[in-house]
C-alpha positions as CSV (number, residue, x, y, z in Angstrom):
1,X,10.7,-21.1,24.0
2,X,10.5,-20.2,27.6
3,X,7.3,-19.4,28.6
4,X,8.8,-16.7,30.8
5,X,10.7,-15.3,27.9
6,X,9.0,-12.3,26.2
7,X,7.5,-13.5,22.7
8,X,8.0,-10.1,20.6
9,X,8.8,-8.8,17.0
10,X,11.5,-6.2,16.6
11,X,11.9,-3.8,13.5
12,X,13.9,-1.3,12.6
13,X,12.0,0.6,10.0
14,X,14.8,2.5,8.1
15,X,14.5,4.2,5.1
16,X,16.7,2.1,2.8
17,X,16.1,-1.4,4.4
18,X,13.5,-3.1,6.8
19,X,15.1,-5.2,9.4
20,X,13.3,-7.5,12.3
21,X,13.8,-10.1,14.6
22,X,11.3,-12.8,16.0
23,X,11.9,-13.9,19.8
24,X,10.0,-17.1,18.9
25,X,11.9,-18.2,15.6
26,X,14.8,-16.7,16.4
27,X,15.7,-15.2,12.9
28,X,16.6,-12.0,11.6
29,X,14.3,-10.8,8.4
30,X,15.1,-8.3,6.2
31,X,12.6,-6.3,3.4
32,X,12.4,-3.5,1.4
33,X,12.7,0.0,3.3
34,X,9.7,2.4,4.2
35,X,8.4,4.9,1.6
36,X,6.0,8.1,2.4
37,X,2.9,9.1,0.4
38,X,0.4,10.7,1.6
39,X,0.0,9.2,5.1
40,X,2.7,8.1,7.4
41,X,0.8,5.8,9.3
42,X,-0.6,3.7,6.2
43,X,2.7,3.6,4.5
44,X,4.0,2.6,7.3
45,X,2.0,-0.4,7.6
46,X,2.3,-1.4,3.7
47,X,5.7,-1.5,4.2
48,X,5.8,-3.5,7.5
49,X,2.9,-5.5,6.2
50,X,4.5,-6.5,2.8
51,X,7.7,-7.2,5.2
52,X,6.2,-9.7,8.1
53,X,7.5,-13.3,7.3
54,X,4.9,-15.7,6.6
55,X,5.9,-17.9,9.5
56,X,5.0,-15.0,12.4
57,X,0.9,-14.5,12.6
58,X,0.7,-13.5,16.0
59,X,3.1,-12.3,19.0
60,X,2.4,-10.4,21.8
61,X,4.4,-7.4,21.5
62,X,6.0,-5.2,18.4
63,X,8.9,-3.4,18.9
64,X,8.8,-0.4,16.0
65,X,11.5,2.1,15.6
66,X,11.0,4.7,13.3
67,X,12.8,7.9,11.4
68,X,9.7,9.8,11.6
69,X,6.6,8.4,14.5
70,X,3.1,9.5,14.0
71,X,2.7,12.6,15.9
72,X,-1.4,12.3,16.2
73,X,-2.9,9.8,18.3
74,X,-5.1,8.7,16.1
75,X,-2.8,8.3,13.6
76,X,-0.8,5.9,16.1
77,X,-3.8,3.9,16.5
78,X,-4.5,3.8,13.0
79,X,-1.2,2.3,12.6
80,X,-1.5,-0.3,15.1
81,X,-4.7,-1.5,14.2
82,X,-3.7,-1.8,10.2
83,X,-0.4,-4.0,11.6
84,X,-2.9,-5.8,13.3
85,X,-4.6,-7.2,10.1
86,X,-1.3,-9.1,9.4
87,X,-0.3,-9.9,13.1
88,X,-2.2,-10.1,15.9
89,X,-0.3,-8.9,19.0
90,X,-1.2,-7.2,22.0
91,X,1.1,-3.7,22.3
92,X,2.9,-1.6,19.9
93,X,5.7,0.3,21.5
94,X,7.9,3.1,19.5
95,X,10.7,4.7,19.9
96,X,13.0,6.6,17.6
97,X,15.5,5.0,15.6
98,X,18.2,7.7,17.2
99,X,17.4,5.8,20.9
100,X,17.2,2.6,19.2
101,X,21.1,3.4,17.8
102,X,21.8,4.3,20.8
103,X,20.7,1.6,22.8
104,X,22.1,-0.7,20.0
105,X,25.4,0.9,20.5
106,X,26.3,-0.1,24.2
107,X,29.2,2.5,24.1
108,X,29.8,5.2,26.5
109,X,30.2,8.1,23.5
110,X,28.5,11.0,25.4
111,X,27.0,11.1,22.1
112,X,26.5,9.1,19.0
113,X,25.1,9.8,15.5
114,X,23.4,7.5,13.0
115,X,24.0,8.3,9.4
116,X,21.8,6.1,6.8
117,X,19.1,7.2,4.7
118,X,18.7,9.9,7.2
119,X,20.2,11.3,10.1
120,X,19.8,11.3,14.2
121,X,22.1,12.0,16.9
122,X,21.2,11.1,20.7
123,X,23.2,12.9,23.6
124,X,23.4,10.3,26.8
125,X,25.3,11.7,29.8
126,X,24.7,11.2,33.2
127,X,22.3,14.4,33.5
128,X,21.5,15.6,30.1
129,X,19.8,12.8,27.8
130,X,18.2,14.0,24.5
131,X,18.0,13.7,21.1
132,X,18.9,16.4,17.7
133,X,16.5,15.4,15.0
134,X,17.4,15.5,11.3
135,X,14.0,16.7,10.8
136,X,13.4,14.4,8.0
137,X,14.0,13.9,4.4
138,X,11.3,16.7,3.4
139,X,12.3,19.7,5.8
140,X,15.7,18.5,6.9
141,X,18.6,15.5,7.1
142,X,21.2,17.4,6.2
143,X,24.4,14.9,5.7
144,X,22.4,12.1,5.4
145,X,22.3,9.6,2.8
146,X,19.2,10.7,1.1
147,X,20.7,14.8,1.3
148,X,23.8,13.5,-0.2
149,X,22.5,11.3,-2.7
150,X,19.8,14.2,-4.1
151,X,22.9,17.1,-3.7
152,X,24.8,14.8,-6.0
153,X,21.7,14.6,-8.5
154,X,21.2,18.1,-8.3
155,X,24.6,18.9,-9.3
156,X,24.4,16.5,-12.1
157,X,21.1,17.3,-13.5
158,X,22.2,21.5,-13.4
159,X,25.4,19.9,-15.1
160,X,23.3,18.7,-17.8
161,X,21.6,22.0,-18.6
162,X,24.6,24.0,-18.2
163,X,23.2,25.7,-15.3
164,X,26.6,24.0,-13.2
165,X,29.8,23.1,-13.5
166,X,30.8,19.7,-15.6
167,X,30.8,16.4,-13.3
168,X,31.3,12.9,-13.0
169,X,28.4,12.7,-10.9
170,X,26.1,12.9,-14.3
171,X,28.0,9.9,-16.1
172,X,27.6,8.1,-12.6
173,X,23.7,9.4,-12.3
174,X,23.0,8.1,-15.8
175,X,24.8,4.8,-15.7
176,X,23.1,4.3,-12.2
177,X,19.6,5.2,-12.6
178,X,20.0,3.3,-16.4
179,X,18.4,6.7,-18.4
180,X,19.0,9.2,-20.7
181,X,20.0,13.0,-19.5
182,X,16.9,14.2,-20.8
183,X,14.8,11.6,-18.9
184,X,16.5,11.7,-15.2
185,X,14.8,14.4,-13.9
186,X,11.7,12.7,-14.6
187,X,12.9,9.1,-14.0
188,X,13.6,10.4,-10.5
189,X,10.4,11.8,-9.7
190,X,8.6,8.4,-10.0
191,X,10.4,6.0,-8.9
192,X,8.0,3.8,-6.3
193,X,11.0,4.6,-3.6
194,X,12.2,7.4,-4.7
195,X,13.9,8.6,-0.6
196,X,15.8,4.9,-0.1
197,X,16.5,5.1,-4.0
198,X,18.1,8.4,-4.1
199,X,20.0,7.3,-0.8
200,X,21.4,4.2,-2.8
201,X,23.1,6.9,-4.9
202,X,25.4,7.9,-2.3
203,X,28.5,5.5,-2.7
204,X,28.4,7.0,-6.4
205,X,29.1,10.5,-4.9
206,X,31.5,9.3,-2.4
207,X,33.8,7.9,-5.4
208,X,33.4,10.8,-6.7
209,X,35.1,12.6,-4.7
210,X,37.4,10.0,-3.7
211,X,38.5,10.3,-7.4
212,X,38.9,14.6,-6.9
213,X,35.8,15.7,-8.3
214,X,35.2,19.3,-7.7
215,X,31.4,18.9,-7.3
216,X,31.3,15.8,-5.3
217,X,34.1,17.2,-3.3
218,X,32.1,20.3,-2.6
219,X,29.1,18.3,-1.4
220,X,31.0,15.7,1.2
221,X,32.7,18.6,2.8
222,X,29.5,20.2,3.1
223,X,27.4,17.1,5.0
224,X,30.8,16.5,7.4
225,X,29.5,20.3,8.1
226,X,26.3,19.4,8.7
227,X,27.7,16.7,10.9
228,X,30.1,18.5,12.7
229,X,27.5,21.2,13.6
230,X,25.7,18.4,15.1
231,X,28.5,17.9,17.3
232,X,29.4,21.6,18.1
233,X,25.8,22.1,19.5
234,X,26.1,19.3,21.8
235,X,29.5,20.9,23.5
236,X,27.4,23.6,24.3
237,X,24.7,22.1,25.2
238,X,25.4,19.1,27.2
239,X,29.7,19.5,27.3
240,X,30.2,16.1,25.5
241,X,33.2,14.9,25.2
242,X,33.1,11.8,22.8
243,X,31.2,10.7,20.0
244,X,30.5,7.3,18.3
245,X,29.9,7.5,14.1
246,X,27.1,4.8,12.8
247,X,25.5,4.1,10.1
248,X,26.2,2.9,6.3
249,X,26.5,6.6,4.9
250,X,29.4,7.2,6.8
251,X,31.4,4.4,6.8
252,X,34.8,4.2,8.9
253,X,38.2,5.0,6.8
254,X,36.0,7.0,4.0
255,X,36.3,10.3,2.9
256,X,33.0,11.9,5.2
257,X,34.2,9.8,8.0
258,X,37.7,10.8,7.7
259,X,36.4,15.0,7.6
260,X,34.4,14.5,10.5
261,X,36.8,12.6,12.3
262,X,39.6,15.6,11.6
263,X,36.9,18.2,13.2
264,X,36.5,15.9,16.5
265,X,40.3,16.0,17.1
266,X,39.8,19.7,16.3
267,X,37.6,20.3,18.9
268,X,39.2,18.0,21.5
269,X,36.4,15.3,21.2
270,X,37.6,11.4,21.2
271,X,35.9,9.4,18.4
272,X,34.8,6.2,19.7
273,X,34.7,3.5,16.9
274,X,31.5,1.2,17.4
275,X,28.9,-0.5,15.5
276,X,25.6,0.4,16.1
277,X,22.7,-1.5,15.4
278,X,19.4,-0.5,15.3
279,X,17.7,-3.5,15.5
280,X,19.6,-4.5,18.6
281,X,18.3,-1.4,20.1
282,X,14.9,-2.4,19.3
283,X,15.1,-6.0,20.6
284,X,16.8,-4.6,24.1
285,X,13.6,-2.4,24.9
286,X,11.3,-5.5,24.0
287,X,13.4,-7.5,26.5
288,X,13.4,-4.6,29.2
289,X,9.7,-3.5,30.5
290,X,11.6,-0.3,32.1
291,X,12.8,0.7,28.7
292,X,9.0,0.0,27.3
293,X,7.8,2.0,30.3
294,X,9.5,5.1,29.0
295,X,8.3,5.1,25.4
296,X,5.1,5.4,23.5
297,X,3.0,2.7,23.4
298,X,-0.4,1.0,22.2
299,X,-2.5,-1.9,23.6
300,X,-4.6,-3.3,20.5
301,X,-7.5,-3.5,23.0
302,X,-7.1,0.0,23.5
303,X,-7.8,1.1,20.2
304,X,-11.0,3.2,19.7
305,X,-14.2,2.3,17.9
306,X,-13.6,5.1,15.5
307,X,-10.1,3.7,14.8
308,X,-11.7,0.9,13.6
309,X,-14.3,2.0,11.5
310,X,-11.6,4.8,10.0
311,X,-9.3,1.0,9.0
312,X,-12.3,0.2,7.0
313,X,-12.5,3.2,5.0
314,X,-8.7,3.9,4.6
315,X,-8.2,-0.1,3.0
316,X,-11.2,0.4,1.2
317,X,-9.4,3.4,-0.5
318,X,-6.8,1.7,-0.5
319,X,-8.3,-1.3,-2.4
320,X,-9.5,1.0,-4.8
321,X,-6.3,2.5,-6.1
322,X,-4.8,-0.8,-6.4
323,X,-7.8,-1.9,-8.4
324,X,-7.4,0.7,-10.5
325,X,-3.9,-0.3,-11.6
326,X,-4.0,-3.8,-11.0
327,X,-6.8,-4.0,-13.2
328,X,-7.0,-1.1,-15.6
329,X,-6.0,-3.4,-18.8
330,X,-8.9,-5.6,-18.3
331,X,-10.9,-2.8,-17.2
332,X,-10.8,-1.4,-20.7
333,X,-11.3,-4.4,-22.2
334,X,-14.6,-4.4,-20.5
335,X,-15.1,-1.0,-22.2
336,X,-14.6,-2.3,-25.6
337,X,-17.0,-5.0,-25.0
338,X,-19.6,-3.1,-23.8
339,X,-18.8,-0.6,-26.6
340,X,-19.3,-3.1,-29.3
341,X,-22.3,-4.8,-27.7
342,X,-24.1,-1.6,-27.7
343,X,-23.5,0.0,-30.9
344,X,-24.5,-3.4,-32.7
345,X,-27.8,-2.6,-31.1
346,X,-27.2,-5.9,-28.4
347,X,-27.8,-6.2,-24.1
348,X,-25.5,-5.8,-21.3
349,X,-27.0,-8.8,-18.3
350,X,-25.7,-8.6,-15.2
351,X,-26.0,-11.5,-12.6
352,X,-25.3,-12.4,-9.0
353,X,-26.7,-14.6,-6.5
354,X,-27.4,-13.6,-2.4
355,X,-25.1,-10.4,-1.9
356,X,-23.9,-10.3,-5.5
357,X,-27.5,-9.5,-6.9
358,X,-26.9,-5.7,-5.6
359,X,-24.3,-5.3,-8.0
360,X,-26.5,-6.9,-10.7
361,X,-28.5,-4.2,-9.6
362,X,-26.2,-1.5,-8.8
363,X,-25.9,-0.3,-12.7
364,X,-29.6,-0.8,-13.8
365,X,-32.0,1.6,-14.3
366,X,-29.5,4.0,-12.6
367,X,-29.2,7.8,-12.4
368,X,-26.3,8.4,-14.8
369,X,-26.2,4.7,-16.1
370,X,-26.8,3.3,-19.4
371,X,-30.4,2.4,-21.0
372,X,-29.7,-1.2,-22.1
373,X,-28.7,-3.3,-18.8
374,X,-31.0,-6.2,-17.7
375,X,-29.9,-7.6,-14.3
376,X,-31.5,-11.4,-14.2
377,X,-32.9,-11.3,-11.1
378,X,-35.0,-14.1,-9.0
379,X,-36.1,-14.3,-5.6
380,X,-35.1,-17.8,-5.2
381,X,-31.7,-16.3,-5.1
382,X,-31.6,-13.1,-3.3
383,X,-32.1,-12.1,0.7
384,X,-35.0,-10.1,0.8
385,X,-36.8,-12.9,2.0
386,X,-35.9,-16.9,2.8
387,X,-32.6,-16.2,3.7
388,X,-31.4,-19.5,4.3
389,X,-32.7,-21.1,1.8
390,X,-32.3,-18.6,-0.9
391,X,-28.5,-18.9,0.6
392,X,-28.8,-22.9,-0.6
393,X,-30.6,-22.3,-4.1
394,X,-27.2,-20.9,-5.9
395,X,-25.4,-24.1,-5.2
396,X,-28.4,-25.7,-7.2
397,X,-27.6,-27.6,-10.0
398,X,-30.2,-26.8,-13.2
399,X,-31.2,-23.6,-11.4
400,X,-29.8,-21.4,-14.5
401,X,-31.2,-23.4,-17.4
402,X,-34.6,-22.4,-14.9
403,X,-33.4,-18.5,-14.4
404,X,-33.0,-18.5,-18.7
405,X,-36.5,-19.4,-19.6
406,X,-38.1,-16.1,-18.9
407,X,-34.3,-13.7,-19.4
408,X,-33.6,-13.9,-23.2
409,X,-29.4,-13.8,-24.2
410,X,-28.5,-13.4,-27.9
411,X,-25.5,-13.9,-29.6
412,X,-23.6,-10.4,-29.2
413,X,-24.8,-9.6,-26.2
414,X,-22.4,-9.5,-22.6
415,X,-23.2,-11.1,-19.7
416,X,-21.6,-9.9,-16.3
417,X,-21.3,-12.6,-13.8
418,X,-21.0,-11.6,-10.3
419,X,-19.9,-13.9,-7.6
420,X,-16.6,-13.5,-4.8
421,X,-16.2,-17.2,-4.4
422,X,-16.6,-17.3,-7.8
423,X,-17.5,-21.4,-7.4
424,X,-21.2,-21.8,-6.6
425,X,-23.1,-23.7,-9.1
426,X,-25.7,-21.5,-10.4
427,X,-22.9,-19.0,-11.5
428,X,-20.5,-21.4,-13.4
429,X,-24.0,-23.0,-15.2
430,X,-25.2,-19.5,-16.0
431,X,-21.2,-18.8,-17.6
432,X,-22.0,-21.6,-19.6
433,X,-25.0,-21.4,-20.7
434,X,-24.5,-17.3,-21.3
435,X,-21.2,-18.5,-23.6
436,X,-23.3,-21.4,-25.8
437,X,-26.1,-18.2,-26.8
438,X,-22.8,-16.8,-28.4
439,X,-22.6,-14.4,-25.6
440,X,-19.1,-12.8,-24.3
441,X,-19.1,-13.1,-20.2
442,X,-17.4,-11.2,-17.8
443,X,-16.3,-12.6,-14.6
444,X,-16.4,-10.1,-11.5
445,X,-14.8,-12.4,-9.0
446,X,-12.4,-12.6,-6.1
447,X,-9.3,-14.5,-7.2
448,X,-7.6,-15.1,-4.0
449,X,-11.0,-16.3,-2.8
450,X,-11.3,-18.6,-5.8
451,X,-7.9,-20.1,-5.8
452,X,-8.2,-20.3,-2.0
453,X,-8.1,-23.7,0.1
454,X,-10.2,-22.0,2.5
455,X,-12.9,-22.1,0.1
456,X,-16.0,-24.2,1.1
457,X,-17.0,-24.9,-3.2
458,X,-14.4,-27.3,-4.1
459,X,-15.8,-27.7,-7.7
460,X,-13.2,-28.1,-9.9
461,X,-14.2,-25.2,-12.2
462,X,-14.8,-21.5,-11.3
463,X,-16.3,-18.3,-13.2
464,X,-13.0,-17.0,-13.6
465,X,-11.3,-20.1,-15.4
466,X,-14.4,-20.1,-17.9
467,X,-15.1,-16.3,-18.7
468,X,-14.2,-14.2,-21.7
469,X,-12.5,-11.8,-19.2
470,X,-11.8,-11.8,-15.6
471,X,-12.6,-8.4,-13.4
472,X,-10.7,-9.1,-9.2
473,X,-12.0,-7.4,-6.8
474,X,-8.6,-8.2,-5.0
475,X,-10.9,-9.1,-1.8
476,X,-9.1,-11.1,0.8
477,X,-10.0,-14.7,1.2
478,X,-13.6,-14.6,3.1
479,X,-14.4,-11.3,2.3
480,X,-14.2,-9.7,5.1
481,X,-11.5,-7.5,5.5
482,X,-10.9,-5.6,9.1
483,X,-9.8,-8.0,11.9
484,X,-10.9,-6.9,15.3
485,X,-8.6,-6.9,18.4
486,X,-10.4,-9.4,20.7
487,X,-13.5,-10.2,17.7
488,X,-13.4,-13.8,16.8
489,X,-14.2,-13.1,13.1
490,X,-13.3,-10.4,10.8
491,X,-15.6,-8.0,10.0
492,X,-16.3,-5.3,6.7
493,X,-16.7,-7.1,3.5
494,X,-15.1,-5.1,0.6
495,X,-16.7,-7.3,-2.5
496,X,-19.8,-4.7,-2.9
497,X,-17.9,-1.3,-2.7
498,X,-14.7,-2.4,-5.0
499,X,-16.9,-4.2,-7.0
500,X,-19.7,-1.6,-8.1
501,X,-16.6,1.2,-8.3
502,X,-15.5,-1.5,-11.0
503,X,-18.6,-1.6,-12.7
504,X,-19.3,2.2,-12.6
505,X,-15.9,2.5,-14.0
506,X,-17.0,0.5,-17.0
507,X,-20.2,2.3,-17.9
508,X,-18.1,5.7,-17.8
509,X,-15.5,4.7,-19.8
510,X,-18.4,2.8,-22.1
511,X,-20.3,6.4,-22.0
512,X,-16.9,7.9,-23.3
513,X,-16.1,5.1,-25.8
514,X,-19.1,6.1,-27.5
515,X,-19.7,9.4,-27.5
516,X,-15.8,9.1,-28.7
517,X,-17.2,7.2,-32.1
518,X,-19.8,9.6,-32.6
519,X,-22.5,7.5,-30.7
520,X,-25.4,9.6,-28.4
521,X,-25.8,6.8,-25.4
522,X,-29.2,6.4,-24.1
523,X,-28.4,7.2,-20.4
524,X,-31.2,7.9,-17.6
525,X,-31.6,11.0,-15.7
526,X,-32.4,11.3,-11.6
527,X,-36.6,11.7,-11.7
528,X,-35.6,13.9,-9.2
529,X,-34.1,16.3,-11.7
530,X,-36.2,18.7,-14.4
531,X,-36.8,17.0,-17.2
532,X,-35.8,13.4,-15.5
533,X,-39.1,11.9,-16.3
534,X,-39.2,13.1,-20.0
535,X,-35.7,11.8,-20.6
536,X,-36.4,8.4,-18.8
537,X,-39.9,7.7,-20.6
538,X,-38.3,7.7,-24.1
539,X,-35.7,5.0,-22.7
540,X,-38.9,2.9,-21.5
541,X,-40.4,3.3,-24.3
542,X,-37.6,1.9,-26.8
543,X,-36.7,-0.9,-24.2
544,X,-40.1,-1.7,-22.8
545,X,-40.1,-4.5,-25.5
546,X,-36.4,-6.2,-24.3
547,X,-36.3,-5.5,-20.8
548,X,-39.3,-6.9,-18.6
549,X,-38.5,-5.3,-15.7
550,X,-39.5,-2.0,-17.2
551,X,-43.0,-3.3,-17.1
């Protein structure tokens, strides 16, 4: 590559599809198109995160055009910086998919309109340049894919119940979505995509009414409406004159093209046949610094400190919903064995070495927590003090025969092993040694870390290829998880947070589980609360005998 040439990423972030196109490998990528939840920004960078080829890890500018762009600035910058995780680059320019059309165009239309997913229209004459917005899938977008696609389901579903006309469009909405009548409506409302998805029903209402259904007939006529009034208010807006139709949802020599093209000679506008190309639009203004000069923009090492810290607690979040899913099956397989352990009268152990030991520690003798948790716990193994060499000890082979002399496990009882790299020697001993008592172990680990070659332990076994059950933390490899724009290293390990929300998980579902099979658990009270100290004596009391530390 020419070191004069710009080194950029362009995407066109459209609803059904994700396009993009690398200046320095000179291919065109395509991915699954962008879905909304509760945050534009975030969503946005899932999708465009899941999208980036493996093969692109840094550039120095991203070219994004968008349906919808973050209106709030912080938002903007929390968008950028969550790219960044995946792609370090140094600016982040936006610009609407209607300009990028536009630009992708190269016709002289006074005005063209996209129609995918959704719906933009951008006016370009000499003196009048600007855009009408189809306001988006949730307020607006009339005639667009998505409109048409959920007008077709609407009529089908009302079909169903007899609160509409009979039409083909349920046959085609059952065969499509592959459900039962009585389960679309629900079908609908959780699928993982559900604005591309319903979009993708579109060609089924176009054949409708292709094939003279009343319904789907009804509801073409009325997006080339919605179209066509697109048009009418730029005559008397800007006096166009010609206009270019783009866009998969209105494809040239169909039906919708066809009404709207009968209205244009109707009102004495030309219709300009063109393909137009987002993407195209999107590469132009990374090649042209005038065009980036007149759009929004973001330099990484712009990006506030509060940004930053926000990125931490937003993947975090994140991390923790995924988790939740990701992991809920094993999850409730910890349940049981803690369940069983405890109602045969048997320990819960907890272990971790250097960082780990606070979650050996974090459900122990805990406000809310359960009576019968012994952490093993040993200085030679923890940071408060001797760091470095503490830091050395849990590679120590022999160290957890040593740990075991004074920390009795019985057959019946569960050990929880804690560790991210999951392949220090201590740990994998202790697993062991834990399993020969007759004990069940549970491995609280990091398995990308663990299976990574990044890894400094290159021991052939690790905690989560000899445990009963394997708990991920879904940490990235190293643990840290926030990469700063000009840092060196990345920053805000997530092992301690995910991991003791996985292990508080398990002692409230435990809690439930028992009380389910008729079981009071023995669980401490804050000795900050009336009646704290009474409640907590009897616990020490019972386990004074089993669990040293209560000494």
């Amino acid at each position: 590559m020419n070191s004069n040439e710009p080194n950029y990423f362009a995407i066109d972030a459209g609803g059904s599809r994700l396009r993009g196109y690398s200046s320095v490998t000179k291919k065109e990528y395509v991915g699954v198109g962008v879905s909304h939840t509760n945050s534009l920004a975030i969503d946005l960078a899932k999708n465009i995160v899941a999208f980036m080829p493996s093969d692109i890890s840094a550039t120095e500018l991203i070219v994004l055009s968008l349906a919808a762009i973050p209106q709030k600035s912080a938002d903007l910058e929390l968008l950028a910086s969550a790219l960044y995780q995946r792609v370090t680059f140094n600016k982040l320019v936006l610009t609407s998919d209607t300009k990028a059309s536009s630009l992708g165009a190269g016709t002289q239309a006074d005005m063209v309109i996209a129609v995918g997913t959704g719906i933009t229209a951008a006016v370009n004459k000499a003196e009048l340049h600007f855009e009408l917005s189809g306001l988006g899938y949730l307020i607006g977008d009339e005639g667009s894919g998505y409109w048409i696609g959920r007008q077709g389901l609407n009529a089908a579903l009302k079909a169903v119940e007899g609160r509409g006309p009979k039409t083909k469009l349920t046959d085609s909405s059952l065969e499509f979505f592959q459900v039962e009548s009585r389960n679309l409506a629900d079908h609908l409302h959780q699928l993982p995509s559900p604005v591309s998805q319903i979009a993708a029903f579109t060609p089924c209402v176009l054949a409708a009414a292709e094939s003279g259904d009343t319904q789907a007939l009804f509801i073409i006529e009325s997006a080339a409406k919605e179209i066509v009034n697109l048009i009418e208010v730029a005559i008397d807006r800007a006096n166009i004159r010609s206009v270019s139709l783009v866009g998969g949802a209105i494809p040239s020599g169909g039906l919708l093209h066809n009404q709207v093209s009968t209205a244009c000679k109707n009102l004495n506008i030309s219709l300009i046949e063109i393909k137009s190309e987002p993407l195209t639009g999107a590469r132009k203004i990374a090649e042209s610094k005038e065009l980036q000069s007149e759009l929004l923009s973001i330099n990484t090492n712009e990006i506030k400190v509060s940004t930053w810290s926000r990125l931490y607690l937003t993947l975090t979040q994140d991390m923790i919903e995924n988790v939740s899913q990701s992991q809920s099956k094993d999850i409730s397989k910890a349940i049981q064995l803690f369940s069983d352990a405890l109602m045969a009268g048997k320990m819960i152990h907890t272990f971790g070495t250097g960082h780990s030991h606070l979650l050996a520690e974090e459900i122990f003798y805990r406000a809310g927590g359960l009576a019968a948790i012994y952490p093993i716990l040993d200085e030679r193994i923890m940071l408060h003090k001797e760091v470095v060499t503490n830091s050395q000890n849990e590679r120590l082979p022999g160290l957890a025969h040593s740990l075991l002399d004074n920390h009795l496990i019985s057959k019946g009882d569960v050990v929880v092993v804690i560790s991210n790299s999951g392949g220090n020697q201590v740990t994998i001993d202790l697993v062991k040694l834990a399993q020969s008592a007759g004990a069940k172990v549970i491995a609280l680990t990091s398995i990308s870390h663990a299976n990574s070659n990044s890894a400094r332990s290159n021991s052939s076994e690790k905690i989560h290829q000899l445990a009963d059950l394997v708990l991920d933390n879904s940490g990235v490899v190293g643990d840290a998880a926030v990469r700063i724009a000009g840092s060196k290293m990345a920053v805000g390990p997530t092992s301690t947070v995910i991991g003791g929300a996985i292990l508080q998980s398990i002692v409230v579902g435990t809690v439930a589980q028992l009380i389910k099979l008729g079981v009071e658990p023995e669980i401490f009270l804050s000795s900050n609360l009336a009646g704290g100290d009474s409640n907590n004596a009897a616990i020490f009391n019972k386990y004074l005998p089993l669990i040293s530390l209560y000494n």
